[in-house]
BABA-564930 format. One line per 4 residues: number of its first residue (from 0); their letters; for each residue x, y, z of C-alpha. Coordinates in steps of 0.05 Angstrom, whole numbers, plus 5000, padded with zeros to 4 digits. Each point is the difference from the previous one (the first is absolute). Example, Ala and Ser with C-alpha at 12.3 -4.5 7.8 and 13.67 -1.06 7.14 Angstrom:
// BABA-564930
0 = as = 5246:4910:5156 | 5027:5069:4987
***
This chain:
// BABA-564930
0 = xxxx = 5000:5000:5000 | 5060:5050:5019 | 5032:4987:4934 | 4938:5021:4966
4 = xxxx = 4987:5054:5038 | 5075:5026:4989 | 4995:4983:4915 | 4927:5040:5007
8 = xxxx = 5035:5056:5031 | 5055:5001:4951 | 4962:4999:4937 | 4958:5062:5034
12 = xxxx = 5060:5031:5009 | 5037:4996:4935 | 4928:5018:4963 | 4983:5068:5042
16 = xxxx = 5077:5033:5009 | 5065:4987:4994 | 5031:5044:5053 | 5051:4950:5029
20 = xxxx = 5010:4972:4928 | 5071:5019:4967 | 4985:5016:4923 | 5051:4999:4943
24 = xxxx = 4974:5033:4931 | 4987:4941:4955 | 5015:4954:5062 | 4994:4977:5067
28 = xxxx = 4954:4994:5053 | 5031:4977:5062 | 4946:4983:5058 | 5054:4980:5056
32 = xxxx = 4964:5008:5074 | 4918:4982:4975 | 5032:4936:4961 | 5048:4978:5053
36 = xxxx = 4920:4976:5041 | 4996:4951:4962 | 5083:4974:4992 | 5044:5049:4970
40 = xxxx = 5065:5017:5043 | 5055:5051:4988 | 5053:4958:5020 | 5034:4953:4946
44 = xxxx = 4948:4996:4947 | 4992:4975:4929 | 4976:5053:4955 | 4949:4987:4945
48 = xxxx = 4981:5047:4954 | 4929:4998:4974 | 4997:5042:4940 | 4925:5012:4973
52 = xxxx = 4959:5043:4958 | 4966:5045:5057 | 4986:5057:4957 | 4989:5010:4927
56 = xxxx = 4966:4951:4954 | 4998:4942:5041 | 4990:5022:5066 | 4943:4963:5009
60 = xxxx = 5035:4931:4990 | 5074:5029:5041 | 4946:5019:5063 | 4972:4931:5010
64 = xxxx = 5066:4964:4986 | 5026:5054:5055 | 4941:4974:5047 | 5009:4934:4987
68 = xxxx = 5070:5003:5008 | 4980:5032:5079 | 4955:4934:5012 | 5068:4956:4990
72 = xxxx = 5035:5048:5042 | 4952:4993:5061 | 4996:4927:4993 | 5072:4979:4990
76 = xxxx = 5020:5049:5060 | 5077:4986:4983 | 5049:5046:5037 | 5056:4996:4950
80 = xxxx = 4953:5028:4944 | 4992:5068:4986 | 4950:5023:4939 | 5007:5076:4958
84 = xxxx = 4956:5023:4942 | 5025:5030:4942 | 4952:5033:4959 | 5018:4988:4916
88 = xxxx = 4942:5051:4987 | 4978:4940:4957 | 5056:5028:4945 | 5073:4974:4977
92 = xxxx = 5024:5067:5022 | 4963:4993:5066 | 5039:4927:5012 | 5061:5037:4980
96 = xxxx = 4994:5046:5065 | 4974:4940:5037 | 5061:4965:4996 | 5046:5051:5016
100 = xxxx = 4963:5013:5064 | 4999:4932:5012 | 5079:4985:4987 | 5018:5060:5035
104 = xxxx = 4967:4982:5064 | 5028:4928:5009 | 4947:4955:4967 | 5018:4930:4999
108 = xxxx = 4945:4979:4951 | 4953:5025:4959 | 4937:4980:4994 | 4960:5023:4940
112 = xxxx = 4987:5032:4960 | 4929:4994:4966 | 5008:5008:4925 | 5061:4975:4940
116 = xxxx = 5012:5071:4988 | 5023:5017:5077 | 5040:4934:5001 | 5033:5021:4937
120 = xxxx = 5018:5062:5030 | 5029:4982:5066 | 5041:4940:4974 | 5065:5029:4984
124 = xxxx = 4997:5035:5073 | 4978:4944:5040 | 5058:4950:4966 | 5054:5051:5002
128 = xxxx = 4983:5016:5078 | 4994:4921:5010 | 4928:5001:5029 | 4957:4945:4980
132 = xxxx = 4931:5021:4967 | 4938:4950:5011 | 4956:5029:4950 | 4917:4995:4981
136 = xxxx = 5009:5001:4934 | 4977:4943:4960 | 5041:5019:4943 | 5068:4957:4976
140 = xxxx = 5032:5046:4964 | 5023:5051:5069 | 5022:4930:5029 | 5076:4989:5000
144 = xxxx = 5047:4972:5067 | 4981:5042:5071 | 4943:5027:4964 | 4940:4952:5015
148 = xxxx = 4926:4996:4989 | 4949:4977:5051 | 4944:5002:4935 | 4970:4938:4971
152 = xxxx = 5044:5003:4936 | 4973:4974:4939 | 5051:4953:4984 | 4996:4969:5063
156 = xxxx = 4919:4982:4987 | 5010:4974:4924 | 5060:4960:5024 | 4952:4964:5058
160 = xxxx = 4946:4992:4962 | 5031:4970:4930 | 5044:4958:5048 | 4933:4968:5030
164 = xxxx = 4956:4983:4931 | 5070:4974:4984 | 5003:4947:5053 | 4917:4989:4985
168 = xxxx = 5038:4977:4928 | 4974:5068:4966 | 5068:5010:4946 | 4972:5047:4942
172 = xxxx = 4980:5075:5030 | 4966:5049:4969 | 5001:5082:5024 | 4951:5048:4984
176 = xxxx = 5022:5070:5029 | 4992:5069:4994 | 5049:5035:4954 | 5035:5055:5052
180 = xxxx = 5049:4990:5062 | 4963:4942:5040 | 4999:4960:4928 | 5074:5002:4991
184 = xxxx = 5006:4983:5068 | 4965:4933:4996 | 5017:4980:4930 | 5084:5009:5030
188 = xxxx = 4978:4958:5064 | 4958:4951:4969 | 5064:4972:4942 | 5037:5002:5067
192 = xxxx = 4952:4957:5035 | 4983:4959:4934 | 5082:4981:4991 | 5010:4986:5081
196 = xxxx = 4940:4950:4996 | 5016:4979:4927 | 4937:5012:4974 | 4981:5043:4942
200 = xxxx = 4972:5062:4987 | 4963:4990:4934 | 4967:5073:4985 | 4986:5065:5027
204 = xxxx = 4946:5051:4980 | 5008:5071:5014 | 4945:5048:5016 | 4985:5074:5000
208 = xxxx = 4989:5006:5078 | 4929:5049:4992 | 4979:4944:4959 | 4937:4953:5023
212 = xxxx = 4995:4961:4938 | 5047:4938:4987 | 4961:4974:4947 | 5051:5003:4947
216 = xxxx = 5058:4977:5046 | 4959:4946:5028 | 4982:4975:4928 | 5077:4997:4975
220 = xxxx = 5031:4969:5064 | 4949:4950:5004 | 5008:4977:4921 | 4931:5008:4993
224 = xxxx = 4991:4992:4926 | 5034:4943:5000 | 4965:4965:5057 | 4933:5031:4968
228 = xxxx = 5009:4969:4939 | 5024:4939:5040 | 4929:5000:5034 | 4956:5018:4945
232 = xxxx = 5025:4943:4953 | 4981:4947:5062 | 4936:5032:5006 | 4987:4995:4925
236 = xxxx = 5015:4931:5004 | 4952:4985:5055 | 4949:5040:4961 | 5005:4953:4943
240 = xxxx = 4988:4936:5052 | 4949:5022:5033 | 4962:5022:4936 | 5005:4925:4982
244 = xxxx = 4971:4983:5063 | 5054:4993:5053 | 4973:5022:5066 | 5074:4993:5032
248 = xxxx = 5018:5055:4956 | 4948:5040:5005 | 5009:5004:5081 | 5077:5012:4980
252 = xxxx = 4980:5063:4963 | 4961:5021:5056 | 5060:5000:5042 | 5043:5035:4952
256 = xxxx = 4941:5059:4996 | 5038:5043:5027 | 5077:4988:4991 | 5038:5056:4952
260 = xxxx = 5066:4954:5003 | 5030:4934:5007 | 5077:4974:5005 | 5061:5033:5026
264 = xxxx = 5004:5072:5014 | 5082:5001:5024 | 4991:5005:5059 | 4978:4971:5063
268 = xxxx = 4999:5052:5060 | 4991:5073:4981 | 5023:5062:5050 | 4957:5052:5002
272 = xxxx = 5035:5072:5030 | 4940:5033:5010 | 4939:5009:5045 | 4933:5025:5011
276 = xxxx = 4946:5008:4944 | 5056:4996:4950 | 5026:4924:5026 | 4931:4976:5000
280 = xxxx = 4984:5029:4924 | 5070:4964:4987 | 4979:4933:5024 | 4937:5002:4973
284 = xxxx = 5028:5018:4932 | 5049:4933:5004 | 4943:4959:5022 | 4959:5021:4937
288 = xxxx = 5044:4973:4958 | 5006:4933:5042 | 5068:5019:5045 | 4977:4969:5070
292 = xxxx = 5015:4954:5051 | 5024:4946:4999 | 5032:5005:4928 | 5027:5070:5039
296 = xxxx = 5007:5018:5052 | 4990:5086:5015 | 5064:5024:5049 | 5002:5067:5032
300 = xxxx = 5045:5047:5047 | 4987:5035:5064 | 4958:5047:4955 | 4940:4952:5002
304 = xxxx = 4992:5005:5075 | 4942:5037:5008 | 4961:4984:4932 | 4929:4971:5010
308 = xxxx = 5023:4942:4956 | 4962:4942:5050 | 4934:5015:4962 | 5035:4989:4937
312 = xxxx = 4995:4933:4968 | 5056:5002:4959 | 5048:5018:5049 | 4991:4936:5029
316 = xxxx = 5071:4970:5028 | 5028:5056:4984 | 5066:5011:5035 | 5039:5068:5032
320 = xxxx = 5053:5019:5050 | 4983:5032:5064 | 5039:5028:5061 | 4990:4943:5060
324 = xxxx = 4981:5049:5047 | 5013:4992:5076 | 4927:4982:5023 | 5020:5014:5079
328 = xxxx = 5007:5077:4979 | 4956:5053:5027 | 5027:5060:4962 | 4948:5023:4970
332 = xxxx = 4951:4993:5071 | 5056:5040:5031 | 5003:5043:4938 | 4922:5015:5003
336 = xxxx = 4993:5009:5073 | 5055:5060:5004 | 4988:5033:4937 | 4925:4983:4988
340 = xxxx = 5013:4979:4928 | 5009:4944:4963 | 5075:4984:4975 | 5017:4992:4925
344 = xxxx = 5046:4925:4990 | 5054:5048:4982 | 5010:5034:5070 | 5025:4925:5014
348 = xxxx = 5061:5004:4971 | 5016:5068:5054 | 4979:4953:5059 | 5051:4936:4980
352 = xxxx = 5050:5059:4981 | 5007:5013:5071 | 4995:4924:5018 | 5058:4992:4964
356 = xxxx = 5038:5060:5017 | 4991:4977:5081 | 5033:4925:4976 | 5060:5040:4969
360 = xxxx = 5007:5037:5060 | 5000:4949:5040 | 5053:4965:4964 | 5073:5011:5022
364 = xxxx = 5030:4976:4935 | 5046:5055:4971 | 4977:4991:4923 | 4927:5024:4997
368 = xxxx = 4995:4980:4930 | 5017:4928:5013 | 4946:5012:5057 | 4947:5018:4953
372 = xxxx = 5012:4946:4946 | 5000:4944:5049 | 4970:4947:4968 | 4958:4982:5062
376 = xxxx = 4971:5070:4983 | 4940:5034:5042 | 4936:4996:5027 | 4942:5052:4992
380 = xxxx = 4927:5014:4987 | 5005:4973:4925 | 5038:4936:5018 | 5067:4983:4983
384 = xxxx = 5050:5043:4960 | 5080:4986:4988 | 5041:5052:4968 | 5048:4982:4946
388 = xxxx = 5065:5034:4980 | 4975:5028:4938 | 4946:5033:5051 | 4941:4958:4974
392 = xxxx = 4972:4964:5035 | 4944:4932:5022 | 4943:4999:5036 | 4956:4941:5030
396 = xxxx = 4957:5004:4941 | 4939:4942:4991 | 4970:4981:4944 | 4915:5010:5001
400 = xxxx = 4959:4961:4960 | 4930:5030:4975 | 4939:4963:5009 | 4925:5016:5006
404 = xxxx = 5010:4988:5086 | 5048:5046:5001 | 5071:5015:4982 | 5051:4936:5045
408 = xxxx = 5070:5000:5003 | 5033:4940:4965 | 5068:5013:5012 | 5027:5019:5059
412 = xxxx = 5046:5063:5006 | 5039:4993:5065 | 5012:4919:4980 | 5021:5039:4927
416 = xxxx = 5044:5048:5045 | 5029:4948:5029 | 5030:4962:4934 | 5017:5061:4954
420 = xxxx = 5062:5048:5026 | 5024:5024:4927 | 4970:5056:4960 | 4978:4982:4930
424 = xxxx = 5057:4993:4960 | 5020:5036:4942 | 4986:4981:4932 | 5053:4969:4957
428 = xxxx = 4987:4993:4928 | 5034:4942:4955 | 4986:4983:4936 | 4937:4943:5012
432 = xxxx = 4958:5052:5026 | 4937:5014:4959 | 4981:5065:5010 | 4922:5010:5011
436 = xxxx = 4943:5023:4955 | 4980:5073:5010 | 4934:5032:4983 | 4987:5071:5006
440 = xxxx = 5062:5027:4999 | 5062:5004:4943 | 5048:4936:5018 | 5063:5032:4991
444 = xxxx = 4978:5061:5059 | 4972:4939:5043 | 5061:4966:5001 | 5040:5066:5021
448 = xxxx = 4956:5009:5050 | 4990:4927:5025 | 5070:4982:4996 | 5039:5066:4994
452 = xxxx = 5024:4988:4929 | 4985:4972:4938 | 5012:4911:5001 | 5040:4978:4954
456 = xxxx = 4966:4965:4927 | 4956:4948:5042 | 4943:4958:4985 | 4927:5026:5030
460 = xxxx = 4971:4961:5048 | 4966:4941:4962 | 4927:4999:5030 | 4965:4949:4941
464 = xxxx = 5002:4926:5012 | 5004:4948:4941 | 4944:4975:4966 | 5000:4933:5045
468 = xxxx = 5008:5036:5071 | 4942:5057:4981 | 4949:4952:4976 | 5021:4962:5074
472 = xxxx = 4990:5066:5031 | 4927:5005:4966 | 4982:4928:5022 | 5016:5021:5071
476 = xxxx = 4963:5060:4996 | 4937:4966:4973 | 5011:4938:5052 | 4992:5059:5060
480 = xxxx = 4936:5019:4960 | 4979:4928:5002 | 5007:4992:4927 | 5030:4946:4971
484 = xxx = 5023:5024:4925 | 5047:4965:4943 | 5043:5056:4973
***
């Protein structure tokens, strides 16, 4: 009750004045007697540097990880800690001022800040001072060694989720993603992910990202003419039996209503990077032209969290990553009883910041760095997370399965933690790799992007079977119908 009381009197007195606060243009905040209530001493201390957006732009987002950041604080109650604010007036300039402030008065880690830009602009400080930054950015590009990223990084969720429909014996993938930054992203992790778990990926369609129609995309990845002729000369043939009488036939056509396509479409799981109206118009686009389970199987990222996609039929066992959240937490209870609001998921990452910053202090190991990328890594709100070298880092992320009951976890992501302690791997090209099929986009600028240059003279990905495996794939198709057919 006293340590609520004393976080409740805190937060009061931050909000109304700042008369015992010491303020730095651009920077600091330093609330030394009100935090030491709840375990802040000015004896030997660790200093962490929390550098957020307060003002500007993104104030909105830099006060709640601020508050959140204030819940860990009161809760952890470590002695050894002690927690500034640095306002980056949600601008690269801003950061820029942050740092200094921060550098200048003894930080020993940085925490923050919010956005790529800010990262960006503090990096060349924070490594030539030698403070280690744990970052919210999610993107890779600001990531490089002693500059870290507490973010769910793309890479890290195509790389979990191809490396599971892998071991369910998925091998041919298929990407449909929107043509801008979070695109690029995927397409580079996914021929990452395909060559670690030596499975293919077969073709990728590009879209404009205001776009809501994938009709055209859908129709080319999925060889639709091909598989529509494919169907239309069965049905022809049935037509013809059951005109002479054949009532077998007749019930066969019946089934066959309503399929636009039969035989192989190249692939056999197909990641979607999108979300929202736009993921389901997606889907149901691929399932007109007969792309469903269990021919293929739909994959996701973290972006599908929080799509209504239960009341969906053909999202059915579809699979995406999620964080494995800590289910013992009561952050955002404590969160909503001090500040009478409800927390966004992103004020998280500010409440394991500090968890993390009280381990390190609490570490007497001379090499912070080798503290932070210990491969037992840390503990928070949002699971696991280990730091690697190259600052990117793995969480405890689980694989969720859709279904009509609701959306269950298949894969566990603290047993997952457990096994995997290497970041996705580079890839390497060598002169057996087929490069995929790409739709919606000029090859030659895909492959730049995707791979960072142009691949050598290399065959395409071949997608068509022979003449013997297709009309197997047919027969199979038509057996799941309950259709038994000579080709």
């Amino acid at each position: 009750m006293f340590k609520k009381f004393s976080l409740i009197c805190l937060c009061l007195f931050i909000s109304s004045c700042a008369s015992n606060a010491i303020k730095d243009e651009g920077g600091a905040e330093s609330y030394s007697t009100d935090i030491e209530e709840i375990g802040i001493s000015d004896g030997k201390s660790f200093r962490t540097a929390m550098l957020l957006p307060l003002t500007g732009a993104d104030a909105k987002y830099g006060q709640g990880l601020k508050k959140a950041s204030m819940i860990a604080l009161n809760q952890i109650n470590n002695p050894n800690l002690v927690l500034q604010y640095y306002d980056t007036q949600s601008t690269p300039s801003g950061a820029r001022i942050a740092i200094e402030n921060a550098a200048n008065q003894g930080a020993d880690l940085i925490v923050g800040p919010l956005k790529s830009q800010e990262v960006q602009a503090i990096s060349n400080e924070t490594i030539y001072r030698g403070i280690p930054v744990i970052a919210f950015s999610t993107a890779q590009e600001v990531l490089q060694p002693t500059v870290y990223s507490m973010g769910l990084l793309i890479e890290e969720q195509v790389d979990r989720i191809i490396s599971y429909a892998a071991k369910q014996g998925r091998v041919k993938f298929a990407l449909l993603l929107p043509d801008n930054g979070t695109g690029a992203a995927v397409a580079k992790a996914a021929v990452k992910a395909a060559q670690k778990n030596n499975v293919e990926i077969t073709k990728i369609g590009f879209f404009e990202p205001g776009t809501s129609d994938f009709s055209s995309l859908a129709k080319q990845m999925s060889n639709y003419d091909k598989r529509h002729a494919n169907v239309a000369r069965i049905k022809a043939a049935l037509q013809t039996q059951a005109n002479a009488g054949d009532t077998k036939a007749a019930n066969d056509l019946k089934k066959l209503s309503t399929r636009e396509g039969l035989g192989d479409v190249g692939f056999d799981a197909l990641l979607i990077a999108e979300n929202g109206a736009k993921l389901t118009a997606a889907v149901a686009m691929f399932s007109y032209y007969d792309v469903a389970y269990p021919q293929v199987q739909f994959l996701g990222t973290s972006m599908w969290e929080g799509s209504k996609l239960n009341n969906e039929a053909v999202f059915s066992k579809s699979l995406y990553p999620t964080i494995d959240k800590n289910p013992t937490s009561d952050f955002a209870t404590q969160y909503y009883i001090v500040f009478n609001e409800k927390p966004s998921s992103l004020y998280t990452l500010a409440y394991d910041g500090v968890l993390i910053a009280s381990q390190l202090a609490s570490s007497t190991a001379e090499n912070i760095n080798d503290n932070i990328t210990d491969t037992a890594g840390f503990s928070g709100i949002n699971g696991k997370i280990r730091f690697f070298k190259d600052g990117s880092n793995q969480h405890s992320l689980s694989v969720v399965e859709v279904s009509r009951l609701g959306n269950m976890p298949v894969d566990n992501g603290s047993a997952y933690f457990e096994t995997v302690s290497q970041p996705l791997p580079e890839f390497v090209f060598d002169s057996d790799y087929k490069a995929p099929q790409i739709f919606g986009k000029d090859n030659a600028l895909a492959q730049i992007i995707i791979y960072g240059q142009m691949l050598p003279q290399q065959p395409i990905m071949e997608v068509e079977k022979s003449e013997n495996d297709e009309a197997e794939v047919i027969r199979q198709q038509l057996k799941s119908m309950g259709i038994s057919i000579n080709q």
